[in-house]
C-alpha positions in Angstrom: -15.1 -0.1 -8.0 -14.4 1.9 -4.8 -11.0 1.8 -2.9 -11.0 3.8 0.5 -7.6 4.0 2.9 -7.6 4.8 6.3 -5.6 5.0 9.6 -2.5 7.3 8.3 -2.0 10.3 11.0 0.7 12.1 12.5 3.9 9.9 14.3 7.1 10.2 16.3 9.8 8.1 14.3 9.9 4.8 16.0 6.1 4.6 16.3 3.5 2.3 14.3 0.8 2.6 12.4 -1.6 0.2 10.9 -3.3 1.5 7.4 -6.5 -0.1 6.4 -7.9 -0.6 2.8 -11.9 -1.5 2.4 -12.3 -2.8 -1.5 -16.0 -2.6 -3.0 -17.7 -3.3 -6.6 -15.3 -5.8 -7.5 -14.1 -9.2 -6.7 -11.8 -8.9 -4.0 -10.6 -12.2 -3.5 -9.9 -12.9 -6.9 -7.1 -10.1 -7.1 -3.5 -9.4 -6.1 -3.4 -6.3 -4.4 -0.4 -3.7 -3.8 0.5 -0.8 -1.7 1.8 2.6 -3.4 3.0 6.2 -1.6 3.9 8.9 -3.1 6.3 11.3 -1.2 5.9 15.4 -1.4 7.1 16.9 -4.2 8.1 13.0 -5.4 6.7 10.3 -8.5 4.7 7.7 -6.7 6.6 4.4 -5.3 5.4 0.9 -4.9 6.1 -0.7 -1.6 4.1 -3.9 -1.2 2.2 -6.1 -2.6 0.1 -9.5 -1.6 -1.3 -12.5 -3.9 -5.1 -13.3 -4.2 -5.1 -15.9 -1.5 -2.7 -14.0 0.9 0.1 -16.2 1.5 2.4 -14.5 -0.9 3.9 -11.2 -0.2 6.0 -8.7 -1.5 8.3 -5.4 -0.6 10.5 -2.7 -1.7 13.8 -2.6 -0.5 12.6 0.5 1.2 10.2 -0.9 3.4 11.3 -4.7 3.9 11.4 -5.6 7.7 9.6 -3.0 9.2 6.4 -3.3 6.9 3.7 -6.0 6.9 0.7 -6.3 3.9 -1.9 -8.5 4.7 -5.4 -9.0 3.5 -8.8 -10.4 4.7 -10.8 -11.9 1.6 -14.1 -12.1 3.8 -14.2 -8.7 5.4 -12.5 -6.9 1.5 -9.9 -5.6 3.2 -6.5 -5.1 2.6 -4.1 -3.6 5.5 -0.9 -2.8 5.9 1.2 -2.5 9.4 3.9 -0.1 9.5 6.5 -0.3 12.1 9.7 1.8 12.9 8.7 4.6 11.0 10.7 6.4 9.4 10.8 10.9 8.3 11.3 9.4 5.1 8.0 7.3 5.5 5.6 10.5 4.7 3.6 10.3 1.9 0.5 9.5 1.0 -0.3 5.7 0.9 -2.9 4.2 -1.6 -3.9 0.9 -2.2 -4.0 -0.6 -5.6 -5.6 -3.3 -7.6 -3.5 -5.6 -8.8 0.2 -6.3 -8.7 2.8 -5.6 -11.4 4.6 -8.3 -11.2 6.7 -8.0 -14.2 8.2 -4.8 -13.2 8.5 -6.4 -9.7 10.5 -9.5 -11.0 12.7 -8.1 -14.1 13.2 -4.7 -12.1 11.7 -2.7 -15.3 9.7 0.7 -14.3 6.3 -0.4 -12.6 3.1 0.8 -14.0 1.2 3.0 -11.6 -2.8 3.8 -11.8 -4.0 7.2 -10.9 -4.9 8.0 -7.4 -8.9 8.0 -7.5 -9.2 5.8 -10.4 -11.0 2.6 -10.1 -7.6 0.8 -9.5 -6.0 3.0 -7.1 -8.0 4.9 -4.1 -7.6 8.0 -2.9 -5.3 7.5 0.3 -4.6 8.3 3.4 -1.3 10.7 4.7 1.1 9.7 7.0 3.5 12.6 8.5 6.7 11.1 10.5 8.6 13.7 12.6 9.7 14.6 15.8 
């Protein structure tokens, strides 16, 4: 299983950025797959999620309306468009297998994987200042 972000940089706040996810050694379409960041010097925060088939979503308060996760089953990729950013946007942003949607639904604490494990990749940084 292989999880591998991309297209995190340096922005102004305001600008966009579209982060990509490319999924290997497992069955892509068959899974619900999330979004997780973890700020400097911060525990690590989920932000998005999408169902399987890709016409269910999901977001943290934090990043409702400005964020987009979407997903193409064919190509194993998973993506997620950021928009408005925010200073408070920089982390780094992984990808995740799976979706913990208890924690999601009832509010309780939400169970993370370890960057670099074979449910959470590596990811990519995104730095917003001016």
């Amino acid at each position: 299983v292989q999880l591998v972000e991309s297209g995190g940089g340096s922005v102004q706040p305001g600008a966009s950025l579209r982060l990509s996810c490319v999924a290997s050694g497992f069955n892509f379409g068959g899974f619900d797959m999330s979004w997780i960041r973890q700020a400097p010097g911060k525990g690590p925060e989920w932000i998005a999620a999408i169902n399987s088939g890709g016409d269910s979503t999901y977001y943290s308060d934090s990043v409702k309306d400005r964020f987009t996760v979407s997903r193409d089953n064919p190509k194993n990729e998973l993506y997620l468009q950021m928009n408005n950013l925010k200073p408070d946007d920089t982390a780094v942003y992984s990808c995740a297998k799976g979706f913990d949607s208890v924690a999601y639904f009832s509010g309780g604490p939400y169970h993370f994987p370890p960057p670099g494990s074979q449910s959470r990749g590596q990811g990519t940084q995104v730095t917003v200042a001016s």
